[in-house]
Structure formats: structure tokens, C-alpha cells
C-alpha positions as CSV (number, residue, x, y, z in Angstrom):
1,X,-13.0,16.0,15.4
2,X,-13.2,13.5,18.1
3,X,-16.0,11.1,16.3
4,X,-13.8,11.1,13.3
5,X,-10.6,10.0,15.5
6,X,-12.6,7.9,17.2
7,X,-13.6,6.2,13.8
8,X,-10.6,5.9,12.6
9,X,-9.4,4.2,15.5
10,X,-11.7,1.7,15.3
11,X,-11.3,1.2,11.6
12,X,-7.4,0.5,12.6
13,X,-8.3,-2.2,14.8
14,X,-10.7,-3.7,12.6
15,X,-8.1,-3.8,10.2
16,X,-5.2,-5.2,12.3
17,X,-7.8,-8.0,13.7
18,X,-8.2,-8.7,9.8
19,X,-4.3,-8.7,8.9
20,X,-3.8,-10.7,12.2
21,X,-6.2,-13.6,11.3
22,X,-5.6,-13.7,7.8
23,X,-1.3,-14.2,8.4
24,X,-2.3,-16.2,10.9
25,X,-4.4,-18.8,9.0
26,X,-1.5,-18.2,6.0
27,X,1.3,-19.2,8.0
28,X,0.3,-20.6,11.3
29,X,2.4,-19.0,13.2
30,X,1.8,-16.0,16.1
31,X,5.1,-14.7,15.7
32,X,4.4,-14.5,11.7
33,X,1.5,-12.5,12.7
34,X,2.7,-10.1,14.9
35,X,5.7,-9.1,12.6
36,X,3.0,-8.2,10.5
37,X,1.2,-5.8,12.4
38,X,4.1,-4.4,13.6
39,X,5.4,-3.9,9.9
40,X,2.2,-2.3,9.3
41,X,2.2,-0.1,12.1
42,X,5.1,1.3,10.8
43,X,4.2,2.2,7.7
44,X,1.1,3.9,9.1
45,X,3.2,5.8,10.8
46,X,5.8,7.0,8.7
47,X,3.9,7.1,5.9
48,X,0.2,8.2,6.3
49,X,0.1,11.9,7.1
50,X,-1.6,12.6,10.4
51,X,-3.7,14.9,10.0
52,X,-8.0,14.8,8.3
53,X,-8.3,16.8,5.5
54,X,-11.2,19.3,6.4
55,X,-12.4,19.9,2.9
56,X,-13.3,16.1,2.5
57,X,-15.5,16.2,5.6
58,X,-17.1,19.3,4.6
59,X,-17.4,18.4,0.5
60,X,-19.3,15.0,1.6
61,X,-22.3,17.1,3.8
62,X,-20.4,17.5,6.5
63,X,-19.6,21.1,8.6
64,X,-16.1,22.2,9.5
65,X,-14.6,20.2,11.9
66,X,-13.4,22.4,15.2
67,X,-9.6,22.4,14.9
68,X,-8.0,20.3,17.7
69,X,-4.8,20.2,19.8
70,X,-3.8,17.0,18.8
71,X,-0.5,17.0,16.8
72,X,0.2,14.4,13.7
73,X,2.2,12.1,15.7
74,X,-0.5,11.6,18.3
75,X,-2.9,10.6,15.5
76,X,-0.9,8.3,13.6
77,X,0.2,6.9,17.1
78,X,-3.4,6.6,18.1
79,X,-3.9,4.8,14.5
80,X,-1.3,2.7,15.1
81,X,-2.9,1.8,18.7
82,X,-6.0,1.2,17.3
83,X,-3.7,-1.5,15.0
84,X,-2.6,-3.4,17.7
85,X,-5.1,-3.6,19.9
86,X,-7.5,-4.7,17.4
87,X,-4.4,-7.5,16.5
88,X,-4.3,-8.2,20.6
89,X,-8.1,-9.0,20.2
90,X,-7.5,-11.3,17.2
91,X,-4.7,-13.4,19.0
92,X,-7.3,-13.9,21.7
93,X,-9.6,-15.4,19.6
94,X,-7.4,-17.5,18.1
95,X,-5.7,-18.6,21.3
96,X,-9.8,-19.3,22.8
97,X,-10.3,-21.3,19.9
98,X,-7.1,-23.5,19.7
99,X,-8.1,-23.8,23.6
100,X,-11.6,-25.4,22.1
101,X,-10.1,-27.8,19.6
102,X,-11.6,-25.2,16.4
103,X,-8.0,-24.3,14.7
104,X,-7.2,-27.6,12.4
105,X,-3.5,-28.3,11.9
106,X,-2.6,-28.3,8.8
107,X,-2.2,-31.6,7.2
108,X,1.2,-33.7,7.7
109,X,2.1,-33.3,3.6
110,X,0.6,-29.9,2.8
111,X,4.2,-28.9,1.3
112,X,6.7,-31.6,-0.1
């Protein structure tokens, strides 16, 4: 049960890096960004259950899980985690490369 926490949670930061960057080149704006992963932290975890279904693991080739103690708050919260921390990367690597000169402004007349 641990490899497929430990999956998920890196499937969460993967996909708050990706949120991150992509509001980030939509709006230019960190703050933007961060309301975003935040937003979608939330919904994670008020509306995703928190728990893995065991019969998907086992109908896809896979044995029964062993049950753990972890309740479905801890997961989502863990899930949620995962989402920030993978948004906290993304913000870093956008900060390194404004630092380098690599993020163009966009132009003076982009929007009447």
C-alpha cells in the first residue's frame, strides 16, 4: 500500500508543477498561480475520496494490497502535499529562470 501512496504522491506533484507553470505562463502572475494550487488542493480534498479501491489493483494483475492504518484524511492530505510541493518546485524554476533572463515579458500591447 505504501508504493501506491507513494505514487500517488508523486503523481500530485507532477500535477501541481504542471497547473503551476501552465497559470503561470497564462497570467504571469505567482500569486495567480498559487491561488490555483490552493483551489485545487481543496477540491482534492473535499472531494476525492481517500481511500484505493482494492479491487482495481487486484482486477489489473495485481494481489491484495495489505490494509493500512492510514485514515482518508491522511491520504488526501498527503495528496494534497504532494500538490504543493510539486507547485513549490515549479515556482523555483521559474524564479531560476527569470534570475537567467529565460521568462519573456509579455509584449507592451498584448491586450488593448
Amino acid at each position: 500500500m505504501l508504493k501506491i501512496l507513494s505514487i500517488e504522491i508523486l503523481l500530485s506533484a507532477v500535477l501541481g508543477a504542471i497547473l503551476f507553470r501552465l497559470v503561470c505562463a497564462l497570467t504571469r502572475s505567482n500569486t495567480l498561480s498559487w491561488a490555483a494550487v490552493v483551489i485545487s488542493a481543496g477540491i482534492i480534498l473535499f472531494f476525492v475520496p481517500g481511500h484505493v479501491d482494492e479491487r482495481l489493483i487486484v482486477e489489473y494483475g495485481g494481489k491484495l494490497p495489505l490494509p493500512y492504518e492510514l485514515s482518508p484524511l491522511v491520504v488526501n492530505l498527503l495528496r494534497c502535499l504532494g500538490l504543493v510541493a510539486g507547485a513549490w518546485l515549479a515556482s523555483l524554476a521559474v524564479a531560476k529562470r527569470k534570475k537567467m533572463g529565460l521568462e519573456d515579458e509579455p509584449p507592451y500591447d498584448d491586450f488593448p
